[in-house]
C-alpha positions in Angstrom: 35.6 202.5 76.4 38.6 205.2 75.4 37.6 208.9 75.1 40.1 211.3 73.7 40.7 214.9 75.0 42.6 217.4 72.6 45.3 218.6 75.2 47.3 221.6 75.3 50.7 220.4 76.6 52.4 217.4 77.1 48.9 215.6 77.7 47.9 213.4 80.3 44.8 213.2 83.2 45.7 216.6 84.7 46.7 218.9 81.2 44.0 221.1 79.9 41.7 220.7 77.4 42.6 222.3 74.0 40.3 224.8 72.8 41.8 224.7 69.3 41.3 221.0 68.7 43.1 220.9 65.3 46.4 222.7 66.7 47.0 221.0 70.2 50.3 219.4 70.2 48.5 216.0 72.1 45.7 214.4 72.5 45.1 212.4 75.7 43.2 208.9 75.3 41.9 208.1 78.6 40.4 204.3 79.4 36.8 205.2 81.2 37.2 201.4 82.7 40.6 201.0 83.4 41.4 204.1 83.9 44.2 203.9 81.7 45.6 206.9 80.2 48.1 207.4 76.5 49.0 210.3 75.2 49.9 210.7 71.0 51.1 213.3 69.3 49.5 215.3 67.2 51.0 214.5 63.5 48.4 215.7 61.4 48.8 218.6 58.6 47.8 221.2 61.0 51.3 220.9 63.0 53.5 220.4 59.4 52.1 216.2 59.5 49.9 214.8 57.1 46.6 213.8 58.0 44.2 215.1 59.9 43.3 215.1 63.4 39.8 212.6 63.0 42.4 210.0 60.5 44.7 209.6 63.2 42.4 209.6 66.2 40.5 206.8 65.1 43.8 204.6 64.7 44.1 205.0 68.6 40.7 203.3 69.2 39.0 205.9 70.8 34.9 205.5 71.0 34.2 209.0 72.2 36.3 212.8 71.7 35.5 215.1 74.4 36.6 218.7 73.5 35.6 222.7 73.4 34.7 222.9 70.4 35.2 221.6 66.7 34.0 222.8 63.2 30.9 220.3 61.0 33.9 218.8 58.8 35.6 217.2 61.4 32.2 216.2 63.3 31.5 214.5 60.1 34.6 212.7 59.7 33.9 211.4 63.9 31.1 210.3 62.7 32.2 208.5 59.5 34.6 206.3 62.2 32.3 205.8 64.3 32.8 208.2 67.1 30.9 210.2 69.6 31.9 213.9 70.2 30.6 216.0 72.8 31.2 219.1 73.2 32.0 221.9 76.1 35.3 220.9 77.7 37.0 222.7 79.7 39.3 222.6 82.5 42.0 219.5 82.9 41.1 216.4 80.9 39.8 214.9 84.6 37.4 217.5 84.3 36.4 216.8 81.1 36.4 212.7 81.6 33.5 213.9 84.8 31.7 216.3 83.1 30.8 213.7 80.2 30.1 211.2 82.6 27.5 213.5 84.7 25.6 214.2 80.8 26.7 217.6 81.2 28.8 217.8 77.5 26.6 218.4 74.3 26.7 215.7 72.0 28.3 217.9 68.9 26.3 218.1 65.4 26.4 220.5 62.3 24.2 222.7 64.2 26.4 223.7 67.3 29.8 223.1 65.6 32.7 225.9 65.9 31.4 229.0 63.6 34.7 229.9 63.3 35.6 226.8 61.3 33.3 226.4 59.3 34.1 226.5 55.6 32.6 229.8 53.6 
Protein backbone atom coordinates (compact mmCIF):
# COMPACT_ATOMS: atom_id res chain seq x y z
CA UNK A 1 0.00 0.00 0.00
CA UNK A 2 1.77 3.69 -0.99
CA UNK A 3 0.86 6.63 1.25
CA UNK A 4 1.98 10.03 0.13
CA UNK A 5 3.24 12.81 2.55
CA UNK A 6 3.31 16.46 1.15
CA UNK A 7 7.08 17.29 2.07
CA UNK A 8 8.65 20.46 2.60
CA UNK A 9 12.21 19.99 1.04
CA UNK A 10 13.77 17.66 -1.00
CA UNK A 11 11.38 14.84 0.32
CA UNK A 12 12.14 11.59 1.50
CA UNK A 13 11.55 9.22 5.03
CA UNK A 14 13.22 11.85 7.26
CA UNK A 15 11.85 15.61 5.55
CA UNK A 16 8.95 17.22 7.18
CA UNK A 17 5.60 17.13 6.58
CA UNK A 18 4.24 20.17 4.61
CA UNK A 19 1.70 22.06 6.24
CA UNK A 20 0.68 23.92 3.05
CA UNK A 21 -0.07 20.79 1.08
CA UNK A 22 -0.78 22.64 -2.27
CA UNK A 23 2.63 24.64 -2.17
CA UNK A 24 5.34 21.93 -0.95
CA UNK A 25 7.87 21.61 -3.59
CA UNK A 26 7.58 17.33 -3.04
CA UNK A 27 5.62 14.89 -2.04
CA UNK A 28 7.09 11.70 -0.64
CA UNK A 29 5.40 8.29 -1.59
CA UNK A 30 6.40 5.83 0.86
CA UNK A 31 5.63 1.79 0.34
CA UNK A 32 3.91 0.80 3.90
CA UNK A 33 5.15 -3.02 2.77
CA UNK A 34 8.23 -2.64 1.26
CA UNK A 35 9.16 0.12 2.69
CA UNK A 36 10.03 1.70 -0.37
CA UNK A 37 10.26 5.25 -0.63
CA UNK A 38 9.92 8.00 -4.23
CA UNK A 39 9.86 11.25 -4.07
CA UNK A 40 7.99 13.66 -7.24
CA UNK A 41 7.93 16.88 -7.71
CA UNK A 42 5.39 19.02 -7.23
CA UNK A 43 4.27 20.27 -10.96
CA UNK A 44 0.92 21.32 -10.34
CA UNK A 45 -0.45 25.12 -11.00
CA UNK A 46 0.25 26.06 -7.48
CA UNK A 47 4.25 26.10 -8.24
CA UNK A 48 3.73 27.74 -12.02
CA UNK A 49 2.68 23.65 -13.40
CA UNK A 50 -0.56 22.73 -14.55
CA UNK A 51 -2.65 20.49 -12.65
CA UNK A 52 -3.33 20.12 -9.40
CA UNK A 53 -1.89 18.44 -6.61
CA UNK A 54 -4.90 15.39 -6.21
CA UNK A 55 -4.35 14.90 -10.64
CA UNK A 56 -0.91 14.17 -10.23
CA UNK A 57 -0.88 12.27 -7.05
CA UNK A 58 -3.05 9.74 -8.17
CA UNK A 59 -0.75 8.99 -11.33
CA UNK A 60 1.88 7.88 -8.61
CA UNK A 61 -0.43 5.07 -7.21
CA UNK A 62 -0.76 6.25 -3.92
CA UNK A 63 -3.83 4.48 -1.81
CA UNK A 64 -3.59 6.84 1.15
CA UNK A 65 -2.26 10.99 1.65
CA UNK A 66 -1.13 11.63 5.05
CA UNK A 67 -0.82 15.48 5.64
CA UNK A 68 -1.63 18.61 8.12
CA UNK A 69 -4.22 19.69 6.76
CA UNK A 70 -6.10 20.22 3.25
CA UNK A 71 -9.24 22.31 2.13
CA UNK A 72 -13.03 20.06 1.02
CA UNK A 73 -12.08 20.60 -2.76
CA UNK A 74 -9.13 18.66 -2.71
CA UNK A 75 -10.63 16.06 -0.15
CA UNK A 76 -13.23 15.59 -2.82
CA UNK A 77 -10.96 15.18 -5.61
CA UNK A 78 -8.93 12.19 -3.07
CA UNK A 79 -11.97 10.81 -2.96
CA UNK A 80 -13.02 10.93 -6.60
CA UNK A 81 -9.53 8.63 -7.14
CA UNK A 82 -10.08 6.72 -4.78
CA UNK A 83 -7.87 7.76 -1.98
CA UNK A 84 -7.87 7.94 1.80
CA UNK A 85 -6.60 11.15 3.55
CA UNK A 86 -6.01 11.52 7.05
CA UNK A 87 -5.26 14.22 8.53
CA UNK A 88 -2.85 15.66 11.51
CA UNK A 89 0.72 15.17 10.30
CA UNK A 90 3.38 16.52 11.68
CA UNK A 91 6.81 16.02 12.25
CA UNK A 92 9.17 13.98 9.50
CA UNK A 93 7.30 11.87 7.10
CA UNK A 94 8.54 8.64 9.51
CA UNK A 95 6.47 10.27 11.90
CA UNK A 96 3.72 10.64 9.92
CA UNK A 97 3.95 6.94 8.22
CA UNK A 98 3.67 5.78 12.54
CA UNK A 99 1.17 8.02 13.57
CA UNK A 100 -1.33 6.63 10.70
CA UNK A 101 -0.38 3.31 11.46
CA UNK A 102 -1.15 3.62 15.41
CA UNK A 103 -5.07 5.19 14.18
CA UNK A 104 -3.90 8.31 15.63
CA UNK A 105 -4.50 10.64 12.05
CA UNK A 106 -8.23 11.80 11.40
CA UNK A 107 -9.57 10.39 8.36
CA UNK A 108 -10.21 14.00 6.60
CA UNK A 109 -13.98 15.05 5.43
CA UNK A 110 -15.78 18.36 4.47
CA UNK A 111 -16.34 18.84 8.10
CA UNK A 112 -12.69 19.07 9.43
CA UNK A 113 -11.03 20.29 6.18
CA UNK A 114 -8.49 23.49 6.27
CA UNK A 115 -10.95 26.68 6.97
CA UNK A 116 -8.59 28.59 5.45
CA UNK A 117 -9.09 27.02 2.04
CA UNK A 118 -12.19 26.79 1.71
CA UNK A 119 -13.83 28.61 -1.07
CA UNK A 120 -16.19 31.80 0.03
Amino acid sequence: MKVCIPTEGDGGIEDSVGQHFGRVPTYTVVDADTGDVEVFQNTSEHRGGVGLPPDIISKTGTHVMLCGGLGPKAVLMFEEFGIDVFVGAQGTVRDAIEAWKQGSLMEATDENACQEHRQH
